[in-house]
N, C-alpha and C positions, 0 to 999 in steps of 0.2 A: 504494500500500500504506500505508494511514494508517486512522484516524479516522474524526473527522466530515470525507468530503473535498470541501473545497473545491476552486471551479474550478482555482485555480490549481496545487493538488496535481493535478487530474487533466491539467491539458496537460501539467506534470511529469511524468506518467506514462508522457503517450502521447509524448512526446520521447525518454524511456526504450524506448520499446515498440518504435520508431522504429529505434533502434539495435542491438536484438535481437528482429525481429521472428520469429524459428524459433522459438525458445522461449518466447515468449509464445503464439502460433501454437500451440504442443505443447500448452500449457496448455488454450486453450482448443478443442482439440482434444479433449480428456477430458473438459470439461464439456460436450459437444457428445453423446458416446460414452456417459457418465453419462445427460443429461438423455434418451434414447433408448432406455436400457432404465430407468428407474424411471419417465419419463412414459406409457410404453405406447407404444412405437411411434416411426417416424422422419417420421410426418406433421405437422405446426407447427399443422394445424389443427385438430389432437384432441388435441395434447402440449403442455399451457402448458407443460412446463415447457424444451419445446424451443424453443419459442417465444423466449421469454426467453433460452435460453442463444445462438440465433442473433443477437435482439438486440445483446445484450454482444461477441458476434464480430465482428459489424459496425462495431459503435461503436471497437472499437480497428483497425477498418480490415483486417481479416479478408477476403479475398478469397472472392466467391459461388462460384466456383468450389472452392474451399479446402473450405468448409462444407460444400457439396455432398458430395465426397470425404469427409469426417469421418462426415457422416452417414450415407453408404450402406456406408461400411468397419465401422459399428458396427452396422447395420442388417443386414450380413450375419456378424457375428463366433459362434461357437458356444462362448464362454465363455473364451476365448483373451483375453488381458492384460484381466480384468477388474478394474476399480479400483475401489474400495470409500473414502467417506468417511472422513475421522480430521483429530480436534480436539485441538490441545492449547494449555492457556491456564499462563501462567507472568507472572514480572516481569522489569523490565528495570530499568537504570540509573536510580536516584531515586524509585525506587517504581513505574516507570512499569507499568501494566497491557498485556500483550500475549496476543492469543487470536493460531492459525495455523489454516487448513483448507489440508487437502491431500487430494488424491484420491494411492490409491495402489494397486499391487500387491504391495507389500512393506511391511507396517504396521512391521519390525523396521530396515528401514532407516531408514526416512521418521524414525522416534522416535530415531534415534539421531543424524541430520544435524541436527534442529532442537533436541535436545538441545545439539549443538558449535556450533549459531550461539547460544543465550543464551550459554552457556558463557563465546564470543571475546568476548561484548559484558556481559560482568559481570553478568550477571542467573544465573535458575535455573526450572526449568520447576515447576511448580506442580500440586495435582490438578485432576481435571478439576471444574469448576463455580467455582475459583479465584477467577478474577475477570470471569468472564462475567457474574456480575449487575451489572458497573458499566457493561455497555452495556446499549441496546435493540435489537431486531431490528429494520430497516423495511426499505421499498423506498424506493431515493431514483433522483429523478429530476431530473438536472442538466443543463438549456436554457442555453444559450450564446447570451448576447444576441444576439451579433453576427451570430448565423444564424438569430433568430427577428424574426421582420416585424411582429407585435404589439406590445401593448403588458400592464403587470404585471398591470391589474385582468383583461384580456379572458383570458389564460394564468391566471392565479388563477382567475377564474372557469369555465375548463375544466377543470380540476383537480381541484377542490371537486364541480364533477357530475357527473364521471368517477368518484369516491371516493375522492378522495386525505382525508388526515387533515389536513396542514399546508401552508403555501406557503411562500418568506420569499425576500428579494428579497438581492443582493447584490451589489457595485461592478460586476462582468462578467459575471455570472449569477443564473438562479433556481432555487433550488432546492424542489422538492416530496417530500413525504413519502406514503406511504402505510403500512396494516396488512403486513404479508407475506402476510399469506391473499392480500389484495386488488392486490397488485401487480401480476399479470400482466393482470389485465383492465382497472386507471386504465393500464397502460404501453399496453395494446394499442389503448384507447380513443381515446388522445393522439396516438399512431399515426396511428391513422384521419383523425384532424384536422389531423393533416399537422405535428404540435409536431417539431419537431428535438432530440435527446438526444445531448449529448458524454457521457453515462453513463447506463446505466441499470441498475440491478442492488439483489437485495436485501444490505444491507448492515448492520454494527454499528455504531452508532453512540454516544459514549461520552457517558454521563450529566453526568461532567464530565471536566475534562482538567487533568493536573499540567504546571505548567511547570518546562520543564529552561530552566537557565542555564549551568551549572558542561559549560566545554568539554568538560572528560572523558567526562562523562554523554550529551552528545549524539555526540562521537566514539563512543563503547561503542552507542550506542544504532545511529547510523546503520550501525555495523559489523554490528550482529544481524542489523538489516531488510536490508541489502545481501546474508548470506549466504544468507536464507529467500527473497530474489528470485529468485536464482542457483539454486533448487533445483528441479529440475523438476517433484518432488512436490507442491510449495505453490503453492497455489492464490490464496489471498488472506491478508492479514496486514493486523490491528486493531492501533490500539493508542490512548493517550489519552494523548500524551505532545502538549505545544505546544513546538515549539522553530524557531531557524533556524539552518541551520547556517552 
C-alpha cells in the first residue's frame, strides 16, 4: 500500500499478506466478484478485466482453487452483496497526498472508517479530485530479477513491443510501465512469453513525493495506512509520502 512501489515495498507487502492471508484473500475476493460483473462475464478469455484481477490473485499467492470458488460464487450471485466502487482522496501528516479505493456494500460505512483512520493519523479527508492530479494512472509491471533468466535489454525489449510506454531497471528488479487502456494486453503479452511478475496491476503513481523526516509525521502516517489495511473495504491505498520508519 504505497506509491511509486518499489520491489522492496512489495515483498513488504507480501510478508504482510503472508500473515493475514483471509483478508487479503476477502479482498481480492471482490475484485474477482467486481471484475465479473462489469467485465461481462466469468470467462478470462473475453473478460480482461478478469483477467487481470486473476493475475493480481495469483501474484499475492491466491490459491487456483480459491479463485475458482470467487469466480463461480459471483458468476452465480442475483444481486446479493453487490459492491460498488468509492474513492476518496485527502492529506496526511506533512502534507502528504493520500487517495483510498474500496469496493463496498455500505458507501456510509466505508466513509466513515477511512474518515477515523486520517483522523488517528492527523491528516483530514479532502474533496474528491483533491489530490489525485498529483498522481498518474499506469499499469506497472514488476519482474523480480531473481526469477527472470534474461537479461535488461532482451525484457526491455519485450516490453516496448508488447506496448509498454516505459522500462527502468533497478538494484533487484524491473520495472515496466504501461497506458491503463493498454495494460491488460502488454500484461497478457508478457505472459505468453513466459516474463515472471511479483506484481502486476494498474496503479497510481505519484508525480513527485514529499519527504517525511519528523518521527511524529511518519508514526501518524504509518498509523493511517495501518488502519485502511485492517479494513476490509479498502482495496488499495496511494500515497506520495518517502519515509522509513
Amino acid at each position: 500500500m504505497s506509491g511509486h512501489s518499489k520491489f522492496a515495498n512489495i515483498k513488504h507487502k507480501k510478508e504482510k499478506n503472508d500473515a493475514a492471508k483471509g483478508k487479503i484473500f476477502t479482498k481480492l475476493g471482490r475484485e474477482l466478484a467486481v471484475a465479473v460483473r462489469e467485465g461481462g462475464g466469468s470467462d478470462p478469455a473475453s473478460n480482461s478485466r478478469l483477467r487481470d484481477a486473476i493475475a493480481k490473485a495469483k501474484s499475492n499467492n491466491m490459491p487456483n482453487d480459491t479463485i475458482d470458488k470467487a469466480i463461480k460464487k459471483a458468476a452465480g450471485e442475483d444481486g446479493e452483496h453487490r459492491y460498488e466502487r468509492a474513492t476518496y482522496e485527502g492529506y496526511g501528516p506533512g502534507g502528504t497526498a493520500i487517495i483510498v479505493e474500496a469496493l463496498t456494500d455500505n458507501k456510509n460505512r466505508t466513509a466513515s472508517n477511512v474518515r477515523h483512520a486520517f483522523t488517528k493519523g492527523n491528516g483530514n479527508i479532502g474533496t474528491q479530485g483533491c489530490v489525485s492530479f498529483m498522481f498518474d494512472q499506469k499499469g506497472q509491471i514488476i519482474v523480480d530479477k531473481d526469477e527472470y533468466d534474461g537479461d535488461a535489454d532482451t525484457l526491455m525489449m519485450d516490453a516496448l513491443d508488447c506496448g509498454a510506454e516505459d522500462f527502468s531497471e533497478e538494484e533487484d528488479s524491473y520495472e515496466i510501465l504501461t497506458d491503463p487502456n493498454d495494460f491488460s494486453d502488454v500484461r497478457y503479452e508478457l505472459e505468453k512469453k513466459g516474463v515472471p511478475m511479483a506484481s502486476a496491476e494498474v496503479t497510481m503513481i505519484p508525480q513527485t513525493e514529499v519527504s517525511l523526516t519528523d518521527p511524529e509525521d511518519i508514526k501518524n502516517l504509518v498509523k493511517t495506512l495501518d488502519i485502511l489495511e485492517e479494513d476490509d473495504d479498502v482495496q488499495d491505498v496511494y500515497h506520495n509520502a518517502d519515509y522509513e520508519e
